[in-house]
C-alpha angles and dihedrals in degrees: 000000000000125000133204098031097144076074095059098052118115126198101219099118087049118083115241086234089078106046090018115058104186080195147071078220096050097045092052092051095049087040102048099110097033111119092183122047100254127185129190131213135181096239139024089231085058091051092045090052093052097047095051084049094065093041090060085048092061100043095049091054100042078055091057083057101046091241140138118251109209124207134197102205130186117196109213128092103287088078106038092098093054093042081051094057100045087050088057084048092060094047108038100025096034094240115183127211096179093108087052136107124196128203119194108241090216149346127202116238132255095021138121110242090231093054123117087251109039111123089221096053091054086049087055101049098040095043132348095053085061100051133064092254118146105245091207075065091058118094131174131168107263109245082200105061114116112258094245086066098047088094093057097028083066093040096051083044092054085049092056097054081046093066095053091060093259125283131322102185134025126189111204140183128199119217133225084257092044102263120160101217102306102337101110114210115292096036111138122264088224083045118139139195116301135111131307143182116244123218118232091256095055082046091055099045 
């Protein structure tokens, strides 16, 4: 079976009029009943160009004010084309990320961060061992830690992103079940970070 197909989509056969609006009227008659701001592009290459965009964007205002630009970062495949382009960014377009701090999305439990399948260790190597970034600026949930300190592991995790101010920027997938990283269907909007179950589906992917 493939997989990753939605990537492969292409929007050719589909007039721009109804993923493109040229208009601010257009764009309120084909996103009247959006709840969440949504844009559309003809390629995922072109998404993922437009996101890191504004990421760089960010960053490099939150450096004019001396400030520090926070990123919630997964590893996996959904994000390889943004981490790609804001690689190209650094080199090309001299992009600094010494004013940014990431936090890891997820980890899976019980796991070492240096193993094959660590979440963190495929963000290092597609994306944060290719950038400036500090790596004291650099947090991700322990997979060691013994079961009796996950509570307040979560809850010294969430403190830390406290002292940065919160987050800035969070890159998100959205799973086959509907999953938003890994928040299964039914997690609270207000939900913080702790400890969850994975389906089979989430475990496979």
């Amino acid at each position: 079976m493939k997989a990753n197909l939605s990537s492969q989509i292409t929007l050719n056969r589909i007039s721009p009029k109804y993923y493109k609006p040229e208009n601010a009227f257009e764009r309120s008659a084909l996103t009247r009943f959006e709840k969440i701001p949504t844009d559309i592009y003809q390629s995922a290459e072109e998404g993922a160009r437009h996101i890191a965009q504004e990421i760089a964007r960010i960053i490099r205002d939150k450096q004019k004010k001396s400030a520090t630009c926070v990123l919630a970062l997964p590893g996996g495949n959904s994000p390889r084309n943004v981490y790609n382009e804001l690689i190209r960014i650094h080199r090309k377009e001299h992009l600094s990320f010494h004013n940014v701090a990431v936090f890891n999305l997820y980890e899976y439990y019980p796991l070492a961060p240096d193993a094959v399948n660590s979440n963190f260790n495929d963000l290092k190597k597609a994306f944060l061992e290719h950038v400036n970034i500090d790596i004291q600026n650099v947090f991700t949930p322990d997979g060691t830690i013994p079961k009796d300190d996950i509570l307040e592991h979560c809850r010294l995790y969430e403190q830390c992103i406290e002292s940065f101010g919160g987050i800035d920027v969070v890159l998100l997938g959205i799973g086959e079940v509907g999953n938003i990283a890994f928040n299964e269907p039914g997690s609270r909007s207000n939900s913080t970070t702790r400890l969850i179950l994975l389906d089979n589906d989430s475990r496979n992917h």
